[in-house]
N, CA and C atoms as an extended XYZ file, in Angstrom:
507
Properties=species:S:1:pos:R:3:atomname:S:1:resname:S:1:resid:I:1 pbc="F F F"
N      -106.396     -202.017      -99.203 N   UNK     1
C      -105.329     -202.352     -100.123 CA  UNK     1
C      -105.810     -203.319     -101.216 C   UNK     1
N      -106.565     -204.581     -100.811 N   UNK     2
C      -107.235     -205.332     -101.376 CA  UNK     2
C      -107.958     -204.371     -102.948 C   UNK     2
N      -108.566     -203.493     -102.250 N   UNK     3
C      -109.657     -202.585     -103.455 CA  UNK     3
C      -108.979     -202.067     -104.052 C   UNK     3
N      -107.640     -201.841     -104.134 N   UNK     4
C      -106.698     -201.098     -104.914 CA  UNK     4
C      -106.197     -201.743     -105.914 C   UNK     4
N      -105.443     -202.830     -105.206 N   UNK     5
C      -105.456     -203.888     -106.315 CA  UNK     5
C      -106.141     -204.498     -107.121 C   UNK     5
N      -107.823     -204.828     -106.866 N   UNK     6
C      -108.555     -204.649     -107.558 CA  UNK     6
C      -109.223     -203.724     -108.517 C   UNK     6
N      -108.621     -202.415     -108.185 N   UNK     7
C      -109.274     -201.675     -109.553 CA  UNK     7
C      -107.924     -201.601     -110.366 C   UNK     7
N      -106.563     -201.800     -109.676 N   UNK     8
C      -105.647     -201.944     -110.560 CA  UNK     8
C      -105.935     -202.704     -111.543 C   UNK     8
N      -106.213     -203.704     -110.919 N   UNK     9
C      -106.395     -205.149     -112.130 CA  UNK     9
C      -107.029     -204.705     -113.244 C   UNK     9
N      -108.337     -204.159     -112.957 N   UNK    10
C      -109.766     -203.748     -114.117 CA  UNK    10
C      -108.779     -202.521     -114.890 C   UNK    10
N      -108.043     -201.927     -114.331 N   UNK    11
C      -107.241     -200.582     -115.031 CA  UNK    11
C      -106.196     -201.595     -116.525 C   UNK    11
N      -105.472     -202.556     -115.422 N   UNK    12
C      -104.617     -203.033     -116.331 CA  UNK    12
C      -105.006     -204.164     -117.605 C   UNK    12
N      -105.981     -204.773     -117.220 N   UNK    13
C      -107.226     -205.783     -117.876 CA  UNK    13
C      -107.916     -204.528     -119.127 C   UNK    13
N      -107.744     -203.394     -118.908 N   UNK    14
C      -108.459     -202.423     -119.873 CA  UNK    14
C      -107.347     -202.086     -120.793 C   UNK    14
N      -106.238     -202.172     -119.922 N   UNK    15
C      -105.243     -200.865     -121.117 CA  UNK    15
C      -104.965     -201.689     -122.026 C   UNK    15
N      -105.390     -202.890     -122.631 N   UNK    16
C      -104.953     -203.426     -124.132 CA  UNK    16
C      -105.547     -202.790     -125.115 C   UNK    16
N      -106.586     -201.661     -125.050 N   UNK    17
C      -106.630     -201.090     -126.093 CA  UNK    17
C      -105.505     -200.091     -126.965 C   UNK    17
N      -104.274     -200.047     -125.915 N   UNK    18
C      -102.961     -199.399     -126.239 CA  UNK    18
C      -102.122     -200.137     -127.735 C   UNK    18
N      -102.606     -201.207     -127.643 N   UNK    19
C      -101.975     -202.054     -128.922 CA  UNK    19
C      -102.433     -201.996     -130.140 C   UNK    19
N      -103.953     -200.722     -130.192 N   UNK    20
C      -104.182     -200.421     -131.350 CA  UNK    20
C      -104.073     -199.729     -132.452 C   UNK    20
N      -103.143     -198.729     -131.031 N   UNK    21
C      -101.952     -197.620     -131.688 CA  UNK    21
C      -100.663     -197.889     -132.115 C   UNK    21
N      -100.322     -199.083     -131.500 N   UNK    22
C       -99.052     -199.556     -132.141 CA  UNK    22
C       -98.924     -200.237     -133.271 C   UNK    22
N      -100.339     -201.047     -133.536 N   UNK    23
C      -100.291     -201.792     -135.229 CA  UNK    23
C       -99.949     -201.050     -136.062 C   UNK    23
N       -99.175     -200.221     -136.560 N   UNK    24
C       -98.838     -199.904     -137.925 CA  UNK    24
C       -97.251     -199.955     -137.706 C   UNK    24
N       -97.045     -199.733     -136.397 N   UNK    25
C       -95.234     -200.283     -135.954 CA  UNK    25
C       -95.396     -201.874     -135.919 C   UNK    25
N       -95.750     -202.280     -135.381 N   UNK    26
C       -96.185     -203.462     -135.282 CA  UNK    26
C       -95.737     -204.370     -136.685 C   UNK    26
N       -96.882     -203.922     -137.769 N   UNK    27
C       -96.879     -204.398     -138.776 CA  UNK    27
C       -95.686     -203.945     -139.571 C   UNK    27
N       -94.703     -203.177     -139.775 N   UNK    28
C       -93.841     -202.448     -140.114 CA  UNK    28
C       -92.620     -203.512     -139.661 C   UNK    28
N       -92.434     -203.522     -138.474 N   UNK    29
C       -91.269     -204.157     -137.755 CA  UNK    29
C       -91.265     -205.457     -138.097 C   UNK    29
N       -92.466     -206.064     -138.514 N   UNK    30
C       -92.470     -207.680     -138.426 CA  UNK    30
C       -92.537     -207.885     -140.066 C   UNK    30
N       -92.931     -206.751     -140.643 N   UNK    31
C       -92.392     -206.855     -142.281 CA  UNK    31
C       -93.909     -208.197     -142.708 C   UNK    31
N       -95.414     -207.714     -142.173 N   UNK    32
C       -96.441     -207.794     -142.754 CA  UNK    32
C       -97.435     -207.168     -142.919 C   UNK    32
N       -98.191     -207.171     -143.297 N   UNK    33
C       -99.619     -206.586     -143.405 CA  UNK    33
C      -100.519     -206.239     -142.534 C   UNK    33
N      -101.135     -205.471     -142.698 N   UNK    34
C      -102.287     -204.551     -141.688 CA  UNK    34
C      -103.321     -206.170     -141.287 C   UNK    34
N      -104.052     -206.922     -142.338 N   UNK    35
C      -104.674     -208.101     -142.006 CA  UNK    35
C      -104.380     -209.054     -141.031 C   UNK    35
N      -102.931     -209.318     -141.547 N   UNK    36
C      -102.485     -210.521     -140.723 CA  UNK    36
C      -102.096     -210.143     -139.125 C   UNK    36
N      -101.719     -208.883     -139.360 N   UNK    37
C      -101.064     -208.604     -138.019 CA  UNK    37
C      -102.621     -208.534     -136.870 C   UNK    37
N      -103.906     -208.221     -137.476 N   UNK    38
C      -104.963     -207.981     -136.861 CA  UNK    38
C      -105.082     -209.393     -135.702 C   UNK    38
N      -104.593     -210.495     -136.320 N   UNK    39
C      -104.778     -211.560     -135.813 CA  UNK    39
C      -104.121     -211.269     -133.760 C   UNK    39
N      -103.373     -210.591     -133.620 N   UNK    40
C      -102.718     -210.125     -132.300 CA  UNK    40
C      -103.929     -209.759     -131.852 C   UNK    40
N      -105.033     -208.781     -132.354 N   UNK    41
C      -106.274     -208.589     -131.683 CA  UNK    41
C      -107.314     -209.318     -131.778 C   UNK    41
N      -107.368     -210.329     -132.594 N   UNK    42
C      -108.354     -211.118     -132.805 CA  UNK    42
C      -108.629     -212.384     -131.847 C   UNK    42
N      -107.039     -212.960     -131.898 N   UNK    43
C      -107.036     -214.216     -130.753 CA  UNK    43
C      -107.181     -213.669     -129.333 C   UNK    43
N      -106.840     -212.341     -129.263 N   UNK    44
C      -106.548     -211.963     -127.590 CA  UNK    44
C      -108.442     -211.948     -127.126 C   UNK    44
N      -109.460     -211.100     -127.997 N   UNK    45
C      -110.349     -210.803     -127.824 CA  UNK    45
C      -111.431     -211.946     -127.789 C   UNK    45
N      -111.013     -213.337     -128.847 N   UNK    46
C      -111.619     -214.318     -128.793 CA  UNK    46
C      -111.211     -215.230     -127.285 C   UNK    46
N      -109.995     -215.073     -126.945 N   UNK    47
C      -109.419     -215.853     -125.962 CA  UNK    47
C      -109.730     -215.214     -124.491 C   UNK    47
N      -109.917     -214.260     -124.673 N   UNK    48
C      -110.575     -213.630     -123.132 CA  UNK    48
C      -111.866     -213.568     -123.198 C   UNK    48
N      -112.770     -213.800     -124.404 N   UNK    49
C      -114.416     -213.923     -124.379 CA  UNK    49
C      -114.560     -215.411     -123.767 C   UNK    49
N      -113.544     -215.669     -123.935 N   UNK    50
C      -114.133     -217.647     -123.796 CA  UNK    50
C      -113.602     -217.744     -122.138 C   UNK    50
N      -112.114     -216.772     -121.537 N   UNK    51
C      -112.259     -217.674     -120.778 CA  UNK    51
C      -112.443     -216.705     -119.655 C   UNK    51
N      -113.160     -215.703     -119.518 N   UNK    52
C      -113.505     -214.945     -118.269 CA  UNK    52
C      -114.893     -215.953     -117.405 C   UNK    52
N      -115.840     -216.862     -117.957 N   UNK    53
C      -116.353     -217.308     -117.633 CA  UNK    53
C      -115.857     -218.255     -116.679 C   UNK    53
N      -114.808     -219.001     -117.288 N   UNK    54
C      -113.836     -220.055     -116.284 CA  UNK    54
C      -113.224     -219.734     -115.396 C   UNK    54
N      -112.483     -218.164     -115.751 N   UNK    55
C      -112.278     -217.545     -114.922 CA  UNK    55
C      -112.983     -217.567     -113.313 C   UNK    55
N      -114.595     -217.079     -113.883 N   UNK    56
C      -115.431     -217.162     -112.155 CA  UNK    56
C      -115.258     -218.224     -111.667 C   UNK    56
N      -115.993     -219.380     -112.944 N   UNK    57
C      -115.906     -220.788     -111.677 CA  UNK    57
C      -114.210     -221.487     -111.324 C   UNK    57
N      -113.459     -221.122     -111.383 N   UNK    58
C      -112.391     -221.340     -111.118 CA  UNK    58
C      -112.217     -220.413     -109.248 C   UNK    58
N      -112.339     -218.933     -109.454 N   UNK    59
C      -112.734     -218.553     -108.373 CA  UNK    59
C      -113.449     -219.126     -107.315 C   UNK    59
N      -114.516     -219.468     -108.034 N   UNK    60
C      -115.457     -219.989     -106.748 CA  UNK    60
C      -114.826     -220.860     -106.251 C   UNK    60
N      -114.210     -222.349     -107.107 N   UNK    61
C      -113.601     -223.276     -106.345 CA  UNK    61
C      -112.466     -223.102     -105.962 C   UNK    61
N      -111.272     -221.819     -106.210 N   UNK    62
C      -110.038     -221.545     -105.750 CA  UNK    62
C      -109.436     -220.533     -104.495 C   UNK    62
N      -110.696     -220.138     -104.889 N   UNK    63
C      -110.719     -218.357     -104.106 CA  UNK    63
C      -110.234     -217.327     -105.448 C   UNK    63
N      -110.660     -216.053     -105.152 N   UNK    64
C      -110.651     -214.920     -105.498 CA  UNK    64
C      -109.139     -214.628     -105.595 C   UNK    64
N      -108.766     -214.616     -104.433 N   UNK    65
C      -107.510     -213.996     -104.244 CA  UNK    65
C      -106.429     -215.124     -105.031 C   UNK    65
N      -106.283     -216.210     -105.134 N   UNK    66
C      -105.818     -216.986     -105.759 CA  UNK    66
C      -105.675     -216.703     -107.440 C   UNK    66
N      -106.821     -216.867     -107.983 N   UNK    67
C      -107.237     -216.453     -109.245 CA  UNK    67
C      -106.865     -215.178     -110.192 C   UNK    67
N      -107.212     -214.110     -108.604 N   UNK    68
C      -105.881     -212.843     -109.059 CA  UNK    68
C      -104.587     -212.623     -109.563 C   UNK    68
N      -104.144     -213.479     -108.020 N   UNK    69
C      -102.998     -213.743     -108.354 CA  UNK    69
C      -102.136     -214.485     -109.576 C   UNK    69
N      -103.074     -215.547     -109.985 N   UNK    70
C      -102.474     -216.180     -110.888 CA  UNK    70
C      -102.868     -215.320     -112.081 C   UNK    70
N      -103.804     -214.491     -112.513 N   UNK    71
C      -103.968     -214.041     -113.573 CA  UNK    71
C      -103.027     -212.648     -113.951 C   UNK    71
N      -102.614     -212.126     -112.659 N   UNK    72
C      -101.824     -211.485     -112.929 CA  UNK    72
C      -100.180     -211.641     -113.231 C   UNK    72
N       -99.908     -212.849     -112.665 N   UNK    73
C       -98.568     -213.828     -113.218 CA  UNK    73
C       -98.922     -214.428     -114.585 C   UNK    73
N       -99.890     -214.053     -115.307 N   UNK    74
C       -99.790     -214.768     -116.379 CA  UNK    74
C       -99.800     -213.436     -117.184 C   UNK    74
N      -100.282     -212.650     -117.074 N   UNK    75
C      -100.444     -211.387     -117.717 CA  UNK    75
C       -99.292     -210.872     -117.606 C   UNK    75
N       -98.178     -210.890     -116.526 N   UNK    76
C       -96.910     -210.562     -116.427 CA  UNK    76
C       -96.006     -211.315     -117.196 C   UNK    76
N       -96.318     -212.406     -117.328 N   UNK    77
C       -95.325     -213.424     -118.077 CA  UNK    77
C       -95.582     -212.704     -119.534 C   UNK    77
N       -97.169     -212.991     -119.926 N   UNK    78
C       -97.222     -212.631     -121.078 CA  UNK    78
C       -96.527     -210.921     -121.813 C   UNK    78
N       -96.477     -209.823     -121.168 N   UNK    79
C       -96.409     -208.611     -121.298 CA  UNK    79
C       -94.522     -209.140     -121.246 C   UNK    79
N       -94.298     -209.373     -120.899 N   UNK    80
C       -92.511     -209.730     -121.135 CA  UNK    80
C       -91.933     -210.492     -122.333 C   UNK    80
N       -92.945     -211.628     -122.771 N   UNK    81
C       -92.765     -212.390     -123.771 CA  UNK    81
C       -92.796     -211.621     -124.963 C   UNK    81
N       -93.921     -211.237     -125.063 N   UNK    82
C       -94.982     -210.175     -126.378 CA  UNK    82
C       -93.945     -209.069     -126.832 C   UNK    82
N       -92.909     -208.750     -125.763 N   UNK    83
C       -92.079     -207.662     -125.684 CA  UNK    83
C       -91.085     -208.264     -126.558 C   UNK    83
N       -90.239     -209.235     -125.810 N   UNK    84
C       -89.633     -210.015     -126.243 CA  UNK    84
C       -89.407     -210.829     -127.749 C   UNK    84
N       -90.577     -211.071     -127.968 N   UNK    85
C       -91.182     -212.015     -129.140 CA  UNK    85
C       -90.639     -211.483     -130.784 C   UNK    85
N       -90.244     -212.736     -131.156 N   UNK    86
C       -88.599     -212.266     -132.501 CA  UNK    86
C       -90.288     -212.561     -133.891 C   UNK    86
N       -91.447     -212.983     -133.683 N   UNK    87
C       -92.538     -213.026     -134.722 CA  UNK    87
C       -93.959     -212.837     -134.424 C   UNK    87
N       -94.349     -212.763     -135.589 N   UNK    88
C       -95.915     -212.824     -135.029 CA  UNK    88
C       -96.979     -213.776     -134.519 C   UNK    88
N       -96.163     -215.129     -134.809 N   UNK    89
C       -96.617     -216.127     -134.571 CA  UNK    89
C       -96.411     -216.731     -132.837 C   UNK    89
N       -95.528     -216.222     -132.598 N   UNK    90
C       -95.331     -216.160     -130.942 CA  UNK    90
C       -95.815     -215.119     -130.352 C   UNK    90
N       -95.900     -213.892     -130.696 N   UNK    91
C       -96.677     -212.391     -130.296 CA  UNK    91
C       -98.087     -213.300     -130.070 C   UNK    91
N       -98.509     -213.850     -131.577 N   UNK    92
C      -100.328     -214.294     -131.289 CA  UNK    92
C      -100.563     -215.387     -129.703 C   UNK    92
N       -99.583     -216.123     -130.077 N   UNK    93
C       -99.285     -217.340     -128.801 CA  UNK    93
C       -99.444     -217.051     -127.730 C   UNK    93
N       -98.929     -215.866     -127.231 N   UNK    94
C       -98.404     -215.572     -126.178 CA  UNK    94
C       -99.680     -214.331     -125.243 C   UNK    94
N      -100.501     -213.711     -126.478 N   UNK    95
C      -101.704     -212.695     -126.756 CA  UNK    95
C      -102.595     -213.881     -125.695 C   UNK    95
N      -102.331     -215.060     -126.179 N   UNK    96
C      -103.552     -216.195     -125.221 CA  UNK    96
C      -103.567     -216.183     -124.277 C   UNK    96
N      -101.752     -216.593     -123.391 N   UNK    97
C      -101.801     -216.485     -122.277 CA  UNK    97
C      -102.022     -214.912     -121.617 C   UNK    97
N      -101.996     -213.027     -122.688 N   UNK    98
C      -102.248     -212.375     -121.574 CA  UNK    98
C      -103.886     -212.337     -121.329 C   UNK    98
N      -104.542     -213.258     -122.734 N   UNK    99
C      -106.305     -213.346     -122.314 CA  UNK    99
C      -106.326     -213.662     -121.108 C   UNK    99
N      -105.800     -215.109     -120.704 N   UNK   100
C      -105.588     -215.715     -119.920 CA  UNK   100
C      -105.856     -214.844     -118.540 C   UNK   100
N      -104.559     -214.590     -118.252 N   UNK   101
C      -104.559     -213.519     -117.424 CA  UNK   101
C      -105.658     -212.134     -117.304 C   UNK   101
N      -106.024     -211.430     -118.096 N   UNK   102
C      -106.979     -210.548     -118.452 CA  UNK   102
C      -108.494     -210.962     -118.044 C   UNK   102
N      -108.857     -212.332     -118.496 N   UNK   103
C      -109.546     -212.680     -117.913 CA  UNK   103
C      -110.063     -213.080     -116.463 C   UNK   103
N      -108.660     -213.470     -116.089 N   UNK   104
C      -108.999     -213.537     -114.856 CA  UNK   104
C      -109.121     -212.481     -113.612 C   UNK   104
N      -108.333     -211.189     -114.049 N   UNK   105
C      -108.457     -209.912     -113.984 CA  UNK   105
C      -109.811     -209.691     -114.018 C   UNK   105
N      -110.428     -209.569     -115.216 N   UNK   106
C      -111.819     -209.324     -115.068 CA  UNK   106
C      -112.924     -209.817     -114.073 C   UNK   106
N      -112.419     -210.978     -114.044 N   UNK   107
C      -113.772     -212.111     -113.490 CA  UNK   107
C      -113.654     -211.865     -111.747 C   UNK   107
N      -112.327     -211.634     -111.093 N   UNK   108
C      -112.103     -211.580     -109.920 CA  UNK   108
C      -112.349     -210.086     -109.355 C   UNK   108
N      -111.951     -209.447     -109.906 N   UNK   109
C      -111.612     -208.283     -109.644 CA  UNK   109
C      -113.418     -207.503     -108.852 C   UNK   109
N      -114.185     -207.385     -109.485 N   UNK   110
C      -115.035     -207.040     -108.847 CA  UNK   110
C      -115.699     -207.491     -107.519 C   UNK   110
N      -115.612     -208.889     -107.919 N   UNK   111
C      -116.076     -210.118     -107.014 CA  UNK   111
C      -115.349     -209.337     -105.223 C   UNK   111
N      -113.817     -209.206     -105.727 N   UNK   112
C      -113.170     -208.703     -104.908 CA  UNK   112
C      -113.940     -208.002     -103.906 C   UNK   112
N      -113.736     -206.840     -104.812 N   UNK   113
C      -114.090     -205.800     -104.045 CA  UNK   113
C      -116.144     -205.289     -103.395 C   UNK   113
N      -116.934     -206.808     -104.246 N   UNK   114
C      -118.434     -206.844     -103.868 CA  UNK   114
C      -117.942     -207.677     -102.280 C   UNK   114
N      -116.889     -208.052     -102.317 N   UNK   115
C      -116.469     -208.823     -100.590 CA  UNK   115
C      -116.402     -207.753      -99.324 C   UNK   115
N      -115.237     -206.822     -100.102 N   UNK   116
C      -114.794     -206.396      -99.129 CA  UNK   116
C      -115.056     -204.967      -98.795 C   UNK   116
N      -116.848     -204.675      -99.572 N   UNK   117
C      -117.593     -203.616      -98.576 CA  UNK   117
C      -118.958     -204.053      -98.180 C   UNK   117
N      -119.407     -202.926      -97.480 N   UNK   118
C      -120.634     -203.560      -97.062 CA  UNK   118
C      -121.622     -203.501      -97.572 C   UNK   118
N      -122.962     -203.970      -98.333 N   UNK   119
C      -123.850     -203.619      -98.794 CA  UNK   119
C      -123.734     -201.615      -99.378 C   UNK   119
N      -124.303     -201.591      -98.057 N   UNK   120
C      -124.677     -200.061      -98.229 CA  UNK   120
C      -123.454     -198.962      -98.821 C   UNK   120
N      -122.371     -199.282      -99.103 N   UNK   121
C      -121.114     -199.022      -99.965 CA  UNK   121
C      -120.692     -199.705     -101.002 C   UNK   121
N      -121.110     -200.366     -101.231 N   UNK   122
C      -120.809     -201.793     -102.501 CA  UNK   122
C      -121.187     -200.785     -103.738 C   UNK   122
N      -121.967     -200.278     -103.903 N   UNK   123
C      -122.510     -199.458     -105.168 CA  UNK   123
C      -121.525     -198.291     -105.324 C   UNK   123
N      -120.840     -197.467     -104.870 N   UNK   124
C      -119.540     -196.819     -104.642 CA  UNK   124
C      -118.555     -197.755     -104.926 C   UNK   124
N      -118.334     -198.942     -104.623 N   UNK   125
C      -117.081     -199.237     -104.774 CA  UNK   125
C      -116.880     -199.954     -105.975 C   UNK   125
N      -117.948     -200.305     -106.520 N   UNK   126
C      -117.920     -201.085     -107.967 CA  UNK   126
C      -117.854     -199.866     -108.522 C   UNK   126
N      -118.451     -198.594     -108.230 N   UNK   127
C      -118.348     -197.739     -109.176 CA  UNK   127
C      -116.801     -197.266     -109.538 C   UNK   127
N      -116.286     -196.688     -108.569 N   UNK   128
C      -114.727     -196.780     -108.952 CA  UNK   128
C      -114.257     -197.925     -109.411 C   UNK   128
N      -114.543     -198.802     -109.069 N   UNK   129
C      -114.040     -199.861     -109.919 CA  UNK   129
C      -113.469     -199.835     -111.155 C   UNK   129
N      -115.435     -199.713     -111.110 N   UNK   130
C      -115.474     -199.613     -112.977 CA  UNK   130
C      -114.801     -198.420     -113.335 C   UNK   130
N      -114.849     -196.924     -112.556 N   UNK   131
C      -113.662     -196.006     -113.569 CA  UNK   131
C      -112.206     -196.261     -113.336 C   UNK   131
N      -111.977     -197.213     -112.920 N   UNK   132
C      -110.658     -197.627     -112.863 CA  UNK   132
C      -110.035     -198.597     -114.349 C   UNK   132
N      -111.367     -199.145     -114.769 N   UNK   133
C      -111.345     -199.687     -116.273 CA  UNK   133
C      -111.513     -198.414     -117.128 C   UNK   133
N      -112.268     -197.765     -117.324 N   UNK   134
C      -112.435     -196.369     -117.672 CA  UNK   134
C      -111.035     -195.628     -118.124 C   UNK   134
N      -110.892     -195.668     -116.511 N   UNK   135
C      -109.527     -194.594     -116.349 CA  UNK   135
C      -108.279     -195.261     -117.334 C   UNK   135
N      -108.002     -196.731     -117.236 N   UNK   136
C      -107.318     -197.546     -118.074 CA  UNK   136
C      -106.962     -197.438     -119.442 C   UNK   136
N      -108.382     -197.209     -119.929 N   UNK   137
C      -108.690     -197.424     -121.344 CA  UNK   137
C      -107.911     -196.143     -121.767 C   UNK   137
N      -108.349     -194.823     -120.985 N   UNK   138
C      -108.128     -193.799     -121.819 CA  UNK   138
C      -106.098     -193.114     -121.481 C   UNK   138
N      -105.813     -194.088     -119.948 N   UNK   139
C      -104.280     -193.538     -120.336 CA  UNK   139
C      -103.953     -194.364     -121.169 C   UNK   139
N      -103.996     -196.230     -121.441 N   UNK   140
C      -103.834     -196.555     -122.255 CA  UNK   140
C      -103.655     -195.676     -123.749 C   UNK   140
N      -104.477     -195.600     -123.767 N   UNK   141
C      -104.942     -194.807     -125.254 CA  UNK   141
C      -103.882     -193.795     -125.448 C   UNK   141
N      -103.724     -192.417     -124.759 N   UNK   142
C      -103.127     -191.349     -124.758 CA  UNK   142
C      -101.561     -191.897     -124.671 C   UNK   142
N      -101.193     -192.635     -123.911 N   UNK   143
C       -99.418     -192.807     -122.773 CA  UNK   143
C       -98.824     -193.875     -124.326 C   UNK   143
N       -99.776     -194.552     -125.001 N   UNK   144
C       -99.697     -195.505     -125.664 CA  UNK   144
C       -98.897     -194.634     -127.202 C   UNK   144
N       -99.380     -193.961     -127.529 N   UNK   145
C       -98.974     -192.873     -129.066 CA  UNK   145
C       -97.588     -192.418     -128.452 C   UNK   145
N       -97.180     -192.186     -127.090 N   UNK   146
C       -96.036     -191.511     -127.080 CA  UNK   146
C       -94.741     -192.470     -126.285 C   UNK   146
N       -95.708     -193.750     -126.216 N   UNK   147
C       -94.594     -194.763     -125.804 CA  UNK   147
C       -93.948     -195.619     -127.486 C   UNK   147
N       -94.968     -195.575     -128.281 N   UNK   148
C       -94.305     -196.277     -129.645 CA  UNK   148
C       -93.559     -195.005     -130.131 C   UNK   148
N       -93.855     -194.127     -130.156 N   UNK   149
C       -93.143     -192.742     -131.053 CA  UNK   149
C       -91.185     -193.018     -130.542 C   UNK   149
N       -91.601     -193.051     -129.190 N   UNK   150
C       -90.267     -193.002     -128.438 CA  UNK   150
C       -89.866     -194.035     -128.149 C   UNK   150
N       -90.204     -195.607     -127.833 N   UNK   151
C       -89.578     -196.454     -127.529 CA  UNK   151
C       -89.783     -197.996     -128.614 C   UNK   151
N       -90.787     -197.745     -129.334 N   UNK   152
C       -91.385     -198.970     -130.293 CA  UNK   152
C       -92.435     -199.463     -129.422 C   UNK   152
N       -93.099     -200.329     -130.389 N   UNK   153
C       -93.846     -200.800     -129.938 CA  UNK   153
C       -93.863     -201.745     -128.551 C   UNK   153
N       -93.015     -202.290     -128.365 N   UNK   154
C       -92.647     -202.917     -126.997 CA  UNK   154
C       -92.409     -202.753     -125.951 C   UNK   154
N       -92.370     -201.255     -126.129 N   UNK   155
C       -92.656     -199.948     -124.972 CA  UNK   155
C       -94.320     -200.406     -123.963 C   UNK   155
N       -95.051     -200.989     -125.305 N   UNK   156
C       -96.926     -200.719     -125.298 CA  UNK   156
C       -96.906     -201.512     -123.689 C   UNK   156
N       -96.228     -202.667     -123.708 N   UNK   157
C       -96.454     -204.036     -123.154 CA  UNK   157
C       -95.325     -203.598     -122.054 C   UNK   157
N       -93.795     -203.342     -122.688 N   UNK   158
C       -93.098     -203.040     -120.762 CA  UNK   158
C       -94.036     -202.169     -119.653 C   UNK   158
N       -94.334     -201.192     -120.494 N   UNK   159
C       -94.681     -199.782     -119.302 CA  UNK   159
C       -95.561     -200.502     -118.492 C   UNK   159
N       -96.316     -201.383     -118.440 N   UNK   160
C       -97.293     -201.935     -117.777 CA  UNK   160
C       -96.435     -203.066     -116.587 C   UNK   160
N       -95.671     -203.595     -116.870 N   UNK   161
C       -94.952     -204.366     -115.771 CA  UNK   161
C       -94.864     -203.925     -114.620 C   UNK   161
N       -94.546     -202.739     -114.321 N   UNK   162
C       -94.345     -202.502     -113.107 CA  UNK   162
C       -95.604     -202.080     -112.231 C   UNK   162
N       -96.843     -201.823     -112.940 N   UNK   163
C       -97.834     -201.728     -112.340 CA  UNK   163
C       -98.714     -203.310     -112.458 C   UNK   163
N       -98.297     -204.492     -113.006 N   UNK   164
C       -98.601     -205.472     -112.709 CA  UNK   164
C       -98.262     -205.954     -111.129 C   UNK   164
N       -96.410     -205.645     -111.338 N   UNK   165
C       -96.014     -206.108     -110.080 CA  UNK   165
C       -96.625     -205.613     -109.154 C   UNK   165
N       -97.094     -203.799     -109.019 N   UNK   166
C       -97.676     -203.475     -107.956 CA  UNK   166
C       -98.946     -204.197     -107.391 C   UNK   166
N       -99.968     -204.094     -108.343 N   UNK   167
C      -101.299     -205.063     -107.702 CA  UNK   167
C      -101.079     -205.917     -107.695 C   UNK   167
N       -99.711     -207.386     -107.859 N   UNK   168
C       -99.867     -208.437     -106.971 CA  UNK   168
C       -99.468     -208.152     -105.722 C   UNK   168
N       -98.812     -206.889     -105.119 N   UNK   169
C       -97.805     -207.312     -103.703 CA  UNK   169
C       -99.021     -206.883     -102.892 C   UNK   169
């Protein structure tokens, strides 16, 4: 169950490439520009480069499973807010805390699952892992064009809640 939730994580830690289909709603709805609005991808990508590192050593001294957990309550908070969010200036704000979270997604998530096989299966199980980021990227991508068409952009960020909630329980 553990490994499930862990490739959930790497699945859900991937699908922000879904928000690259929504910038032109995005920018439309908030009544600015293709530039400024870039900033939603700019802080998220700068803010999860910086803190997946803290991410580990936070692990090491918290535990794994801890670190999950909290990164996925922050990634949940954030995906509700972002939804929520009446500008762009709170959308960017809020992009930190789902780095936040994302990062810690990243940093744990393998760690996870290098625990909980044995050597001689460990190379299998990172491998799904990793197409579980894979697999992410590309429903992201596809589920993403027909969630703004039909629901707006805030569709990008709900549809994912309920598979947050799943890999924390």
């Amino acid at each position: 169950m553990m490994a499930a939730a862990a490739g959930l994580g790497m699945a859900l830690a991937a699908m922000d490439i879904a928000l690259n289909v929504a910038l032109p709603d995005l920018t439309r709805d908030l009544d600015t520009d293709l530039q400024t609005v870039q900033w939603v991808i700019i802080v998220f990508v700068a803010a999860r480069a910086g803190l997946v590192l803290g991410a580990g050593s936070f692990a090491d001294r918290f535990g794994v499973r801890q670190v999950y957990l909290f990164g996925a309550a922050a990634y949940l908070v954030a995906m509700i807010a972002i939804a929520l969010s009446p500008n762009l200036g709170t959308i960017v704000a809020f992009r930190v805390v789902q780095a936040l979270g994302t990062g810690c997604l990243y940093a744990v998530s393998p760690a996870i699952v290098a625990r909980l096989f044995p050597a001689r299966r460990r190379g299998l199980a990172m491998g799904f892992t990793t197409a579980s980021q894979a697999a992410g990227m590309l429903i992201a991508t596809l589920g993403s064009g027909l969630l703004v068409q039909w629901f707006g952009w805030e569709a990008v960020f709900l549809a994912r809640v309920p598979f947050v909630v799943l890999a924390m329980v």
